[in-house]
Structures are given as C-alpha cells and as structure tokens.
Backbone of each chain as ProteinMPNN parsed JSONL, in Angstrom:
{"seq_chain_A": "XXXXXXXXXXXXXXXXXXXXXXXXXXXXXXXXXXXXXXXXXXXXXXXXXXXXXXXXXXXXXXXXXXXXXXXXXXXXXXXXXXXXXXXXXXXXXXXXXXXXX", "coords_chain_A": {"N_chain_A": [[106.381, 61.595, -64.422], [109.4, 63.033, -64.656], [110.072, 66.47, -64.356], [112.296, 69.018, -65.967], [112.844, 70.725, -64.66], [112.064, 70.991, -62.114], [112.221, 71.041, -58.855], [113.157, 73.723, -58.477], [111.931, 76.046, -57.895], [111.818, 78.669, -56.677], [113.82, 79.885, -57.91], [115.738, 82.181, -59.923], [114.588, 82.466, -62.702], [114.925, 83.925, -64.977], [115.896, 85.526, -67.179], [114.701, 85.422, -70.204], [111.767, 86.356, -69.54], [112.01, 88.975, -68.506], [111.571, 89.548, -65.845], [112.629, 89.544, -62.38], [113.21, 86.457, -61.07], [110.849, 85.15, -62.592], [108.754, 82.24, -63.638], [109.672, 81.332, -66.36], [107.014, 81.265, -69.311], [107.189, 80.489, -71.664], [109.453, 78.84, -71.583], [108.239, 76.395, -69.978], [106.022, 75.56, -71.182], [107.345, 75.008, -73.624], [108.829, 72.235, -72.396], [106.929, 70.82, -71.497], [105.024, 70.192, -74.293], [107.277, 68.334, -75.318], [107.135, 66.392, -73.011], [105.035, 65.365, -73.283], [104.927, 64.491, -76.108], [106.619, 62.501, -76.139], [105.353, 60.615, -74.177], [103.075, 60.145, -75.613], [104.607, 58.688, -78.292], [105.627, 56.726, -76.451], [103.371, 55.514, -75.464], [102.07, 54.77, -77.833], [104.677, 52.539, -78.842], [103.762, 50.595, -76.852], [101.478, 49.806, -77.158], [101.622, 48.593, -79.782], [103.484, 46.567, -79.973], [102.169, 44.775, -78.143], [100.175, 44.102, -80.159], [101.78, 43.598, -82.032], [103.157, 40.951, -81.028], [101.11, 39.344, -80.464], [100.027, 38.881, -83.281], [102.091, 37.818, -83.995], [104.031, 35.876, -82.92], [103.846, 32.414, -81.663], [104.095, 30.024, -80.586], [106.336, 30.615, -78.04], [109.505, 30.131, -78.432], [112.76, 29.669, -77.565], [113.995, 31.577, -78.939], [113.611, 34.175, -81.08], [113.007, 33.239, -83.913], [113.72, 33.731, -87.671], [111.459, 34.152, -89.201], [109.821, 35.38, -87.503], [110.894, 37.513, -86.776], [110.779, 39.013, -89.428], [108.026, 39.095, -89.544], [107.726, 40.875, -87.304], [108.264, 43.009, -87.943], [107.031, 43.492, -90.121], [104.797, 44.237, -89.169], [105.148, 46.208, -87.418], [104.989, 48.067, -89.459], [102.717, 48.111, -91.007], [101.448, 48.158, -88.281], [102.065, 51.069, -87.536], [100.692, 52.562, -90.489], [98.218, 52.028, -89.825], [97.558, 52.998, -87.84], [98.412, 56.02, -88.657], [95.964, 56.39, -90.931], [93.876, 55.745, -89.354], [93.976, 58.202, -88.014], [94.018, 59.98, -90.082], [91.212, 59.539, -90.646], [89.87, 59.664, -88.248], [90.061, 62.901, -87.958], [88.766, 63.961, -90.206], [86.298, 63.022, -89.949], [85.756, 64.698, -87.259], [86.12, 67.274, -88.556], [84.265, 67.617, -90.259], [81.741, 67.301, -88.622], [82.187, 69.477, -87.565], [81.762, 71.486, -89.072], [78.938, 70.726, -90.19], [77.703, 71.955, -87.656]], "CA_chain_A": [[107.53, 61.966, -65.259], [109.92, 64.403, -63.551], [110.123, 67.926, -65.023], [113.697, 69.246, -65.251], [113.099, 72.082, -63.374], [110.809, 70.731, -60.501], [112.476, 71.631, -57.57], [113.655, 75.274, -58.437], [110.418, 76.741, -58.096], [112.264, 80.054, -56.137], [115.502, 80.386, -58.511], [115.414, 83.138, -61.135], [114.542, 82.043, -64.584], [115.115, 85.678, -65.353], [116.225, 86.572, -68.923], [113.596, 85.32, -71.044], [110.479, 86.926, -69.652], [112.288, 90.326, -68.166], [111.001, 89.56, -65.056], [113.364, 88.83, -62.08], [112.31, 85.673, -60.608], [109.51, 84.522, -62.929], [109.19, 81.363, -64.437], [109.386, 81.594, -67.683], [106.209, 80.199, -69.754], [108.088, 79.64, -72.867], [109.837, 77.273, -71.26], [106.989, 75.63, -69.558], [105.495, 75.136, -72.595], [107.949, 73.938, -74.703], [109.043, 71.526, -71.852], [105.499, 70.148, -71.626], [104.871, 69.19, -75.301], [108.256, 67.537, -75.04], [106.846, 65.304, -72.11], [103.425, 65.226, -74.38], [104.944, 63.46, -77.436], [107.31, 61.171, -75.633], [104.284, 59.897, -73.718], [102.641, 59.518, -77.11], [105.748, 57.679, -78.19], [105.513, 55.378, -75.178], [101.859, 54.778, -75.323], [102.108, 53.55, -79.164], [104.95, 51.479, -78.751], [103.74, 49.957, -76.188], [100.466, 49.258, -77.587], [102.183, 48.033, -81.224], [104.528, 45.596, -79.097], [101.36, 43.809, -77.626], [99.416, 43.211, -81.616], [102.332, 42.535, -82.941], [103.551, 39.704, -80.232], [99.947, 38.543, -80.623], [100.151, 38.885, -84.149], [103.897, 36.803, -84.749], [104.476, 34.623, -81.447], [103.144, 31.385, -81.546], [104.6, 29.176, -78.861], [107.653, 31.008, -77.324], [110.822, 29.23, -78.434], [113.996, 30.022, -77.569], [114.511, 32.736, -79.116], [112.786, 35.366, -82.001], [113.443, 33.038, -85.231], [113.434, 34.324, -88.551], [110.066, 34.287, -89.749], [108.964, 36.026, -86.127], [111.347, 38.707, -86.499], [110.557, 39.731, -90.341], [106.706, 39.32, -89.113], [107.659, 41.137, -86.644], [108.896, 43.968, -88.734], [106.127, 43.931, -91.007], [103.672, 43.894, -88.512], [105.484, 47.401, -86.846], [104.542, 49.202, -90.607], [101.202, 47.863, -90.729], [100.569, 49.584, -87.148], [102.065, 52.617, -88.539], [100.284, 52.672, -91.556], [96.671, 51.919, -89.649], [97.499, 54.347, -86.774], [97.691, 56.984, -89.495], [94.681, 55.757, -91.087], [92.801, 56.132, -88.14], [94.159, 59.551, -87.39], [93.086, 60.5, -90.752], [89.588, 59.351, -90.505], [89.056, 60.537, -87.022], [90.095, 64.182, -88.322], [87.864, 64.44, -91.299], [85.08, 63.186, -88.744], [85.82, 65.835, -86.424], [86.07, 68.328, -89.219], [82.365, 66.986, -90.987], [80.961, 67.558, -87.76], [81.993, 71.093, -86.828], [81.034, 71.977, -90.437], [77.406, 70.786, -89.798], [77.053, 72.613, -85.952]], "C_chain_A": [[108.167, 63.225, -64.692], [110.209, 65.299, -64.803], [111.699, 68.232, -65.022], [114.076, 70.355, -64.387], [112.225, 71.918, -62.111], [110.817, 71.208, -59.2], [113.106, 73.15, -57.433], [112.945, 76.365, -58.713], [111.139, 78.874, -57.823], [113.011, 80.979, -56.737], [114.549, 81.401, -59.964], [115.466, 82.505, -62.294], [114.884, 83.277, -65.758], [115.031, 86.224, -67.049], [114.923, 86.547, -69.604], [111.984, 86.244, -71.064], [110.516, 88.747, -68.96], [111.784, 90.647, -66.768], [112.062, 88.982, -63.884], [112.631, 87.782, -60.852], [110.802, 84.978, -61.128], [109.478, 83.914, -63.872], [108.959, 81.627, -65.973], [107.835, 80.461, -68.534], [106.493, 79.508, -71.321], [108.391, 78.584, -72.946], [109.318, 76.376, -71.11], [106.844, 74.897, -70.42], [106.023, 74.135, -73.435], [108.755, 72.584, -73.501], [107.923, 70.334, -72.136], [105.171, 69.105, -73.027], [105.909, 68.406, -75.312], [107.499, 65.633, -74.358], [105.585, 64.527, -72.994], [104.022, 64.088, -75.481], [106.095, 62.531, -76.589], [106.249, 60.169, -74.479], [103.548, 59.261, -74.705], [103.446, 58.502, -77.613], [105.513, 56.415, -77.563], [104.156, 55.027, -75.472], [101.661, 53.991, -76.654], [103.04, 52.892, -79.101], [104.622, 50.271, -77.793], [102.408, 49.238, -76.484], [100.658, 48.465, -79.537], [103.321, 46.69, -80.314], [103.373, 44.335, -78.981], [100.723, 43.117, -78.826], [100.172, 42.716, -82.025], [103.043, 41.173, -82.152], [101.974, 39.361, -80.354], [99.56, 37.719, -82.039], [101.313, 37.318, -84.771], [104.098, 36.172, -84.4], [103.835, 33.648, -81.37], [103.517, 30.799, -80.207], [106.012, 29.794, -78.832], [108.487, 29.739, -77.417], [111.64, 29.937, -77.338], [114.57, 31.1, -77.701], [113.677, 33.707, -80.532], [113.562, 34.487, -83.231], [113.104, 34.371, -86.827], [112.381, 35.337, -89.042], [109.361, 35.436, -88.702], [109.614, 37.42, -86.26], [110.951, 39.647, -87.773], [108.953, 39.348, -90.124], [106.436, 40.416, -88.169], [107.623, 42.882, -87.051], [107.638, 45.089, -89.458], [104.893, 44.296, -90.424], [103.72, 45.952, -87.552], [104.935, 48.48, -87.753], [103.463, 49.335, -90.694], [100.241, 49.029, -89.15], [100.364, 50.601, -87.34], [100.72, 53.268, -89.266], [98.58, 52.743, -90.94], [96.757, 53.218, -88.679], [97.088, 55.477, -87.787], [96.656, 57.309, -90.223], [93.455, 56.039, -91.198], [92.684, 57.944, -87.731], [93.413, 60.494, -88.824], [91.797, 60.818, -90.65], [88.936, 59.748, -89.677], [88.914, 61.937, -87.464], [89.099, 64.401, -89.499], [86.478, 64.162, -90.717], [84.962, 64.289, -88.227], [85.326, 67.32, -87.227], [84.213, 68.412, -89.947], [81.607, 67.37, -89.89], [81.138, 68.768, -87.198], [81.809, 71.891, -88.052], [79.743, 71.556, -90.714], [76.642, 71.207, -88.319], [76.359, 73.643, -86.904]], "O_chain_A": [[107.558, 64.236, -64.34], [110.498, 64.927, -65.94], [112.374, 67.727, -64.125], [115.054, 70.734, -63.742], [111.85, 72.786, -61.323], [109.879, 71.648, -58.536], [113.476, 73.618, -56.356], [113.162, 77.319, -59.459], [110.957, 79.878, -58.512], [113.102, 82.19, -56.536], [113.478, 81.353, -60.569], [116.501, 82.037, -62.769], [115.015, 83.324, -66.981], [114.349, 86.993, -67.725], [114.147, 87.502, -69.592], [111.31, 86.638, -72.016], [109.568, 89.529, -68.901], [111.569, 91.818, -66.452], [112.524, 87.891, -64.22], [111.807, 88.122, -60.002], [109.926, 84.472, -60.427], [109.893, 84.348, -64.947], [107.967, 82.143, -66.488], [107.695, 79.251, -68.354], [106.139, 78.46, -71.862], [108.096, 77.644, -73.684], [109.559, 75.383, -71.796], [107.343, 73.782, -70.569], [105.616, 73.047, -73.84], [109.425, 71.849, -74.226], [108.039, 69.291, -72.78], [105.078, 67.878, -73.041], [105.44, 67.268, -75.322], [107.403, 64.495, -74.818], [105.407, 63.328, -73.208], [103.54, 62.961, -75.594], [105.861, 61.387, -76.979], [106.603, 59.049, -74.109], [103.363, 58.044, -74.73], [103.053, 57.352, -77.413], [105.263, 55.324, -78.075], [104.042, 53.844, -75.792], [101.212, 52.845, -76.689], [102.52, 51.817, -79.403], [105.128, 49.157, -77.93], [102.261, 48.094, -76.053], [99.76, 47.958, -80.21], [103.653, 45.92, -81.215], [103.515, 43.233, -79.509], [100.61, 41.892, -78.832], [100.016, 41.587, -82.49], [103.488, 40.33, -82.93], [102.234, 38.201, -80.034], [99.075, 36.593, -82.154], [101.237, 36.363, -85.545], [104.529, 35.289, -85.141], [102.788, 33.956, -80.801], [103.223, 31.141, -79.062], [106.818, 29.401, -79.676], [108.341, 28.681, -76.805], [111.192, 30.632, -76.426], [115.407, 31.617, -76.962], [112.56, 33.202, -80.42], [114.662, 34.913, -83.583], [112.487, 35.436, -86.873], [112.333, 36.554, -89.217], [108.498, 36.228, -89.081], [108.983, 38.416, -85.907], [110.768, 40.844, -87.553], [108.606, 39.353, -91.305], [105.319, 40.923, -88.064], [106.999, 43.751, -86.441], [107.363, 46.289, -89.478], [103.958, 44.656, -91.139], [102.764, 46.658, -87.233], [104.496, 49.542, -87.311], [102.936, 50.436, -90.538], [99.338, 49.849, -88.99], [99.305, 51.225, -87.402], [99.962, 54.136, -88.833], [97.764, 53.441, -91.542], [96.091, 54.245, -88.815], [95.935, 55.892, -87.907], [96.322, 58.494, -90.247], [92.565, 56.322, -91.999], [91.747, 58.64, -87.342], [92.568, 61.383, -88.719], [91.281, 61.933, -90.58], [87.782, 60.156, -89.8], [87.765, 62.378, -87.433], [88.641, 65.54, -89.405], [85.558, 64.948, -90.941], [84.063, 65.021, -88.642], [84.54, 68.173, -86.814], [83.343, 69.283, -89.94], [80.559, 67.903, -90.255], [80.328, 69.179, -86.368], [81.701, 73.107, -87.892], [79.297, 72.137, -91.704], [75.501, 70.938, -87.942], [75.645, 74.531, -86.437]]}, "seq_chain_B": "XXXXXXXXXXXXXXXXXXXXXXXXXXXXXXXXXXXXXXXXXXXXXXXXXXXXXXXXXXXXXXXXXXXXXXXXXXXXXXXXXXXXXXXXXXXXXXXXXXXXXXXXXXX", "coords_chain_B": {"N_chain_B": [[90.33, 75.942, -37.417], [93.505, 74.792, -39.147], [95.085, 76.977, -39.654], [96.161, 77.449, -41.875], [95.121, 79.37, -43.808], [95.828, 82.058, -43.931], [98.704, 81.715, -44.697], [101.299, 82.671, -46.735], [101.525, 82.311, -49.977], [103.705, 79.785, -51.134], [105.451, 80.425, -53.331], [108.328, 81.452, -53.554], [109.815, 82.826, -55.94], [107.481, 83.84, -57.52], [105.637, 86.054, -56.732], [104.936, 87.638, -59.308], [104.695, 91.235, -60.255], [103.071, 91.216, -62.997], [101.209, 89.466, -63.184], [101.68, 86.43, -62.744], [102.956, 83.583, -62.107], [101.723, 80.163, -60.82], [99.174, 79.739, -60.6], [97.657, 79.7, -62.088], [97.189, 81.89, -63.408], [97.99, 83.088, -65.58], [97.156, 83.728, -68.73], [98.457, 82.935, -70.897], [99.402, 80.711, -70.424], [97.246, 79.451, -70.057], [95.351, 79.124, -72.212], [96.932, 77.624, -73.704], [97.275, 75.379, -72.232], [94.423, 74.422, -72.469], [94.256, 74.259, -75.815], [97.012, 71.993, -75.315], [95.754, 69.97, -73.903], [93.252, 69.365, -75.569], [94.216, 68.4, -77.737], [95.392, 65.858, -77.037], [93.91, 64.673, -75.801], [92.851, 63.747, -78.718], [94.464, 62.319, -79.332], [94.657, 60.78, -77.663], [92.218, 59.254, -78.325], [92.958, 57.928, -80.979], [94.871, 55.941, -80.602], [93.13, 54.374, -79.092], [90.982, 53.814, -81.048], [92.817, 52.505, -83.172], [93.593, 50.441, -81.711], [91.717, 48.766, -81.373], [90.351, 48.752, -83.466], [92.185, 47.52, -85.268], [92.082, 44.66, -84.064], [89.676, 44.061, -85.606], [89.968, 44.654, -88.629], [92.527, 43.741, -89.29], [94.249, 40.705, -90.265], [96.211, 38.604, -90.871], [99.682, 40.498, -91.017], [100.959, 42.024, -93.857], [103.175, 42.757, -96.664], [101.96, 45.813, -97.487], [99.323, 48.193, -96.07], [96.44, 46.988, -97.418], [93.881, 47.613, -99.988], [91.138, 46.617, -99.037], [91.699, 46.492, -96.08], [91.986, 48.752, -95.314], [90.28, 50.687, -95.879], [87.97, 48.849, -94.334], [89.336, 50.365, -91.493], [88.768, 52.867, -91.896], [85.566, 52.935, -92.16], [85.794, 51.526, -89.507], [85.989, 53.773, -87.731], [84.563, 56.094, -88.243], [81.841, 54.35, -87.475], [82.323, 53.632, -84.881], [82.478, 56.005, -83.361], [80.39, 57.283, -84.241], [78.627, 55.26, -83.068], [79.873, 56.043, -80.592], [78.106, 58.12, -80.009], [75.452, 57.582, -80.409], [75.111, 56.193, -78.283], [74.949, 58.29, -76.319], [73.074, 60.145, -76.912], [70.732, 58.069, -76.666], [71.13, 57.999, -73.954], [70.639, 59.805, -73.261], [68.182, 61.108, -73.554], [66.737, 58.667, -72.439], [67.144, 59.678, -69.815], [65.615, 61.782, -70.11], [63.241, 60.752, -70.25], [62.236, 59.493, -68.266], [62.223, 59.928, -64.733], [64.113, 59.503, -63.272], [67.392, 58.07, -63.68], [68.093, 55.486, -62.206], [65.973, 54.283, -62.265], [65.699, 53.654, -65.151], [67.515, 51.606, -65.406], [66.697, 49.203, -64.057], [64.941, 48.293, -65.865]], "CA_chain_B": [[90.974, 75.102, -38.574], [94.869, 74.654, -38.84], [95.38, 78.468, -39.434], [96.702, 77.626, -42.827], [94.196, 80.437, -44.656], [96.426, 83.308, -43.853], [99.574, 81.891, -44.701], [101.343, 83.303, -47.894], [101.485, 81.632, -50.534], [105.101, 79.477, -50.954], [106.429, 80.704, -54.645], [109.149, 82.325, -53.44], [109.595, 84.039, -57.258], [106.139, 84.086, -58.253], [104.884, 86.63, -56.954], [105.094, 88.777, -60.34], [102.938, 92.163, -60.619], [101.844, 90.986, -64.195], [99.988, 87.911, -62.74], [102.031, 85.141, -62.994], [102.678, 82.17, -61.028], [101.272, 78.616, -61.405], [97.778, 79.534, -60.163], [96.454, 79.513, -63.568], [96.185, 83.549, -63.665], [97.938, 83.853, -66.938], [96.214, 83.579, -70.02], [98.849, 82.389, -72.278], [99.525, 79.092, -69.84], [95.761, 79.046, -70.039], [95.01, 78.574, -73.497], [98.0, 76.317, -73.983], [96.662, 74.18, -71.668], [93.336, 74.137, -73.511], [94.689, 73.685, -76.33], [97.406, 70.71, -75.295], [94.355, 69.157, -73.299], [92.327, 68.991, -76.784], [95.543, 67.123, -78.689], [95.369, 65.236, -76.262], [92.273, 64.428, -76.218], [92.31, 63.678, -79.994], [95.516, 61.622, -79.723], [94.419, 59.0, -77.158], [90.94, 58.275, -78.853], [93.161, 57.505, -82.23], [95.367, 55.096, -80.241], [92.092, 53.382, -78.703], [90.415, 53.634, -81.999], [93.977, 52.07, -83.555], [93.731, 49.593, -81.141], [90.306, 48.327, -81.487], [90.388, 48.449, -85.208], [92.814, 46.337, -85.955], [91.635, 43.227, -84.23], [88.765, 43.861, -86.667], [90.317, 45.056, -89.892], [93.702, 43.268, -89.567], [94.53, 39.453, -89.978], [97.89, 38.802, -91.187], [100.183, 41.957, -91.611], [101.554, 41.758, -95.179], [103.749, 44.345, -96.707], [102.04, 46.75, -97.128], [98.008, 47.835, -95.855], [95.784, 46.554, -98.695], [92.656, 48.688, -99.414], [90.277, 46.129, -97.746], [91.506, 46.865, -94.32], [92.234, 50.328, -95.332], [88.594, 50.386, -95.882], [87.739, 48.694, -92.828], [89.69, 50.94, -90.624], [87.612, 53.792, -91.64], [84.405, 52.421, -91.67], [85.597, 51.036, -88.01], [86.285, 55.27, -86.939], [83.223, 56.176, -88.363], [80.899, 53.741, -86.595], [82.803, 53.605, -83.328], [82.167, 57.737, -83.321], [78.797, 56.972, -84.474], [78.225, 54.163, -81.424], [79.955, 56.634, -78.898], [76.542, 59.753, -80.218], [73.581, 56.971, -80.534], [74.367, 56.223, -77.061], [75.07, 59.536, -75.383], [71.703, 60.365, -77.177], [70.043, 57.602, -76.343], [71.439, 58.271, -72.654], [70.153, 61.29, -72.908], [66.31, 60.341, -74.306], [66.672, 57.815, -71.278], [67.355, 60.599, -68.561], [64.252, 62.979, -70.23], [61.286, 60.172, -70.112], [62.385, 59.008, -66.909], [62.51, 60.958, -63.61], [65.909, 59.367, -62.572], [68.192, 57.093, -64.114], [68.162, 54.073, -61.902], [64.738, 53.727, -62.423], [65.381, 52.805, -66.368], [68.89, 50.287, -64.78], [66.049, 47.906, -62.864], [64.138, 47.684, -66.313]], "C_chain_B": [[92.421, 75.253, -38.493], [95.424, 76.115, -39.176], [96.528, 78.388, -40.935], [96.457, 78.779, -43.712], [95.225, 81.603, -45.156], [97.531, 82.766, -44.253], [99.938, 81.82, -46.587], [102.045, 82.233, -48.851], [103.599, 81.194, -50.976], [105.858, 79.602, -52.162], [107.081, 81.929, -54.033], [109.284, 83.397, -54.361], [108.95, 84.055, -57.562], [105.475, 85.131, -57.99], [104.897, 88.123, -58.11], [104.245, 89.832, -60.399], [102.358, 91.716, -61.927], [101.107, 89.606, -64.372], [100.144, 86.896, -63.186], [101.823, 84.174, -62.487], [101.654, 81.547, -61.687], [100.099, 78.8, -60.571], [96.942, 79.823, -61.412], [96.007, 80.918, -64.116], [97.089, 83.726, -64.978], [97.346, 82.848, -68.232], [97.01, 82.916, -71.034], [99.113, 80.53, -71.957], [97.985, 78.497, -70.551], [95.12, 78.629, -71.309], [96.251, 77.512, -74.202], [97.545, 75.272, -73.057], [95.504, 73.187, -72.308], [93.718, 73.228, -74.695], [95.405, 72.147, -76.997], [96.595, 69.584, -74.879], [93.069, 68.834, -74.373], [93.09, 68.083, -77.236], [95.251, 66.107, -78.05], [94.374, 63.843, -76.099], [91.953, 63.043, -77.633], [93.303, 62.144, -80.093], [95.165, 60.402, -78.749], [93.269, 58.353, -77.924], [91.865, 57.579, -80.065], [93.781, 56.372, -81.521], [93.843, 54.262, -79.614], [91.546, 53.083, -80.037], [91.375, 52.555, -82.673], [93.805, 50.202, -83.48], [92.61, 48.028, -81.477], [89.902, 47.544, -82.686], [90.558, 47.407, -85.894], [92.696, 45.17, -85.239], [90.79, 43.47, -85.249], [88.78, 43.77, -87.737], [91.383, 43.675, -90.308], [93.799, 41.659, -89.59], [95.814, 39.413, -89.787], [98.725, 40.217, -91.623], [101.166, 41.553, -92.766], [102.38, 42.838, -95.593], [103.123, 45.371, -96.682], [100.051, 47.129, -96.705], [97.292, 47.735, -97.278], [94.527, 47.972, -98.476], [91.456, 48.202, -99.135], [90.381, 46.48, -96.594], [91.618, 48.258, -94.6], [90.956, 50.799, -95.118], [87.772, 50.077, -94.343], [87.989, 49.442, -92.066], [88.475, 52.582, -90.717], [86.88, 53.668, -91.527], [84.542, 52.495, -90.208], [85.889, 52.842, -87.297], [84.666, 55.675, -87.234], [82.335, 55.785, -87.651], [81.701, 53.524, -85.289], [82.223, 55.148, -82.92], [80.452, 57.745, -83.182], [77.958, 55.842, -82.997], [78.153, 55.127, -80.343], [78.574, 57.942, -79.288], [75.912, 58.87, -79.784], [73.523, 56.567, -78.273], [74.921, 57.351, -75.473], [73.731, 60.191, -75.732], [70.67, 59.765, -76.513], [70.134, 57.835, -74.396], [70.331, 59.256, -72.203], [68.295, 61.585, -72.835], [65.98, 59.305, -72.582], [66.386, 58.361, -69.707], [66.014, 61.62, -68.791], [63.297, 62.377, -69.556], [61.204, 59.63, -69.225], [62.716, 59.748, -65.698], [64.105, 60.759, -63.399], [65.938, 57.71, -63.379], [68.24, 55.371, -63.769], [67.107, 53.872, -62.081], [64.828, 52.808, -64.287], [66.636, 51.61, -66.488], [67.655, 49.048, -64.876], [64.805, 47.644, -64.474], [64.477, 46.159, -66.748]], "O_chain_B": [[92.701, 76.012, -37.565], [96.569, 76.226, -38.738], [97.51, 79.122, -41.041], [97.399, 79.229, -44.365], [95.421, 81.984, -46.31], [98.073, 83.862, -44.393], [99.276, 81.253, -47.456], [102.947, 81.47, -48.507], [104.5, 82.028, -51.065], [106.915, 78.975, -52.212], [106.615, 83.067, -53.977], [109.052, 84.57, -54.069], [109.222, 84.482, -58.684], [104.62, 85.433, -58.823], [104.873, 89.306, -57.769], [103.053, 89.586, -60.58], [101.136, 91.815, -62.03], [100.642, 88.971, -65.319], [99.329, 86.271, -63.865], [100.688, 83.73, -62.313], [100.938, 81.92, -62.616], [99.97, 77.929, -59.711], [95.751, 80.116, -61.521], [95.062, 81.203, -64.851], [96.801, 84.788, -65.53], [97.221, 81.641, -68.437], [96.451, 82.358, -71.978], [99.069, 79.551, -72.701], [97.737, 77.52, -71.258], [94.316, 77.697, -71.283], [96.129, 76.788, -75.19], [97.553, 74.13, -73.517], [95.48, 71.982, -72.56], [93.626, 72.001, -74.752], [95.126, 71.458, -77.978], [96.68, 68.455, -75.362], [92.083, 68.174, -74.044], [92.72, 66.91, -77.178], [94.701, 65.251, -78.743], [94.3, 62.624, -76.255], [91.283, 62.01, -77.633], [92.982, 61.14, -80.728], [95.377, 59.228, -79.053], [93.262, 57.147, -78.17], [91.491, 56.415, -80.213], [93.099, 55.397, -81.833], [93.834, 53.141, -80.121], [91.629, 51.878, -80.276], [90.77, 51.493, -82.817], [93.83, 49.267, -84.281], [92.786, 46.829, -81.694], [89.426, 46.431, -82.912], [89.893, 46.682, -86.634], [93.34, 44.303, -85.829], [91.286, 42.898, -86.219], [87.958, 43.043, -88.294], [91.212, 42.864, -91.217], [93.223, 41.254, -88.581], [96.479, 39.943, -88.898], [98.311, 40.909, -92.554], [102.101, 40.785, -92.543], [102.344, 43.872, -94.926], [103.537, 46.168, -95.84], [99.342, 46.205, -97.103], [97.671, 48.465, -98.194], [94.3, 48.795, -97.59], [90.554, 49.017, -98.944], [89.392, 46.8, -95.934], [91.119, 48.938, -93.704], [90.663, 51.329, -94.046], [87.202, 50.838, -93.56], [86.965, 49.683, -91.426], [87.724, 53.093, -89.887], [86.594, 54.234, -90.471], [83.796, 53.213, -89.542], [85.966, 52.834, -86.069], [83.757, 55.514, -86.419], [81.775, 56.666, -86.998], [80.924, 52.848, -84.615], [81.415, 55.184, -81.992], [79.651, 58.096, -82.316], [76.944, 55.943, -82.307], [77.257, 55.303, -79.517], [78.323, 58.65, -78.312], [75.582, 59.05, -78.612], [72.639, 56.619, -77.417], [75.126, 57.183, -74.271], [73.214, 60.829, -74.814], [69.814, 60.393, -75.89], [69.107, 57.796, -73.718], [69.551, 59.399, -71.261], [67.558, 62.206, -72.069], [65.001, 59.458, -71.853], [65.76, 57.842, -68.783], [65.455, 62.164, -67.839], [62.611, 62.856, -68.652], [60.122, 59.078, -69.022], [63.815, 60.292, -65.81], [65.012, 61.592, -63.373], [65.155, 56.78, -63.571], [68.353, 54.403, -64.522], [67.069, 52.641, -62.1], [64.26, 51.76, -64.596], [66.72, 50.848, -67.45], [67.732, 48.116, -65.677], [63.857, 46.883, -64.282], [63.604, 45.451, -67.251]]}, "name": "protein", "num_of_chains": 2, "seq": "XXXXXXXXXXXXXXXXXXXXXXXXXXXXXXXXXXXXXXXXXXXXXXXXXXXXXXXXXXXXXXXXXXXXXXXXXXXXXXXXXXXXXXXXXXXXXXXXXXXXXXXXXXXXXXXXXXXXXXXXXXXXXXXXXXXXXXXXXXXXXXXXXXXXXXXXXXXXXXXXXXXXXXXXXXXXXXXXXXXXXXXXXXXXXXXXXXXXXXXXXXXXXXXX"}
C-alpha cells in the first residue's frame, strides 16, 4: 500500500515538529492508522463477501435475483452483528485473563 | 566486503540532534508501534475467530442474530482461546519430558 509521502524522504516536513528537515511523527502516525483501518475494512469485506456468496448463491444464474440479493443483505448484518460479538467476547477474555496474572 | 560499513547513512533530513529518523531511535514512534502492533494483533484473531465461528454458529442468516447463535459465538471464542492454551501447554509439557521435540513427532 503506497504511503503518500514515500518518496520525499529528504524534503522538509518542517512546521509541525520545529525541526528543519524532520519528518514529522504526527503525521506518520496518523497516516499509518489510516492505512491500519482501511486494511481492516478490506480484510472484512472481503471475508463477509465469501459467507455470504456461500451463504445465498446456489447455482449461479444470470444474474443476483431477488431472494439472493435480500439474502444477501441480510446475511451482510448478520456478519456485522457476529463480528461484533466476537470482538466482544474476545475482549472480556483478554480482560479475565490479565485480571487473574 | 563491499565497503558499504562506512558509508553515511542516506536520510538526507534525518539526521536530527534529538534522535530522529526511521531507525527506530524515537520513543514516541516506538510505543506507537507497540501499541498499533497489539490492535493489530487483537483485530485479526477476531476476524479469524469471526470467520470460523460462523460456519459453526450460523445456518441461515435471518433478520436479526437470535440468542442461540449469539450464544454459540461466544462459547466458540472462549473454547477456540481455550484450544489455542491446552495446546501451547501441552506443547510445552511435551518439550520438558522429552529431550527434543522430534523425538515425541515419531511417537
């Protein structure tokens, strides 16, 4: 995933850190999580795409009838709804277990 | 060797006196890294966990999650968590009572 500053390693980033010539880590930073949750992004739709075409698709018509597309729909909330779920349940794990170290 | 050793390093603006640059010498990159490298962390197991789950939990997706699979899904975090300890333990129990590893493979 290209950075938007990748190739201007030399150029002054100047103001922000009072420094002339030094990248700023502000920026960095907030660049980074950027790239961070649009990877996230990408990695769950792309893994909600595959259950729910497993889920809705029987034999490939023609084209996404009715029934396939409001399955299709319902099937996108459902991911949702378990993803969070999951994210719950992992976190109160996590938390249960660094409250018995 | 190619007589690279000596030559100075190529951040034209990096070299800051308060120890910047992308060699990892400041501290605030450094714990943001940490940090994003934990999320990280936390956020792919939920998508594998996610993943996993719901063949198990899920049949048909209906409006909205019932609290059978709701149910299920935790249970299935729980004992997946619980699977990945018993056998990093048991790994571990495996590597004590045995000199070396491949020896308990060939049982």
């Amino acid at each position: 995933m290209e950075s938007g500053f990748g190739s201007d390693f030399g150029s002054d980033f100047g103001s922000g850190s009072g420094g002339g010539g030094k990248l700023d880590p502000g920026l960095i930073m907030e660049q980074v999580k950027v790239q961070i949750a649009v990877a996230n992004a990408q990695e769950l739709l792309q893994r909600m795409t595959d259950k729910c075409f497993r889920k809705c698709i029987g034999k490939p018509g023609g084209s996404l009838d009715n029934s396939e597309q409001k399955c299709i729909a319902m099937c996108m909330d459902r991911y949702m709804d378990s993803w969070n779920t999951v994210s719950r349940a992992y976190n109160s794990r996590l938390q249960r277990e660094r409250a018995n170290m | 060797g190619k007589g690279r050793a000596a030559a100075p390093r190529e951040g034209r603006g990096m070299e800051a006196p308060g120890g910047g640059g992308l060699g990892g010498a400041d501290p605030q990159l450094q714990r943001f890294i940490e940090v994003e490298t934990q999320k990280q962390r936390f956020q792919q197991l939920v998508h594998q966990m996610t993943e996993l789950c719901w063949e198990k939990c899920m049949d048909k997706p209906g409006p909205k999650l019932d609290s059978r699979a709701e149910t299920c899904f935790v249970n299935c975090v729980e004992r997946f968590i619980d699977t990945s300890q018993f056998i990093l333990n048991r790994l571990e129990q495996t590597q004590k009572s045995k000199s070396a590893f491949s020896e308990s493979l060939s049982d």
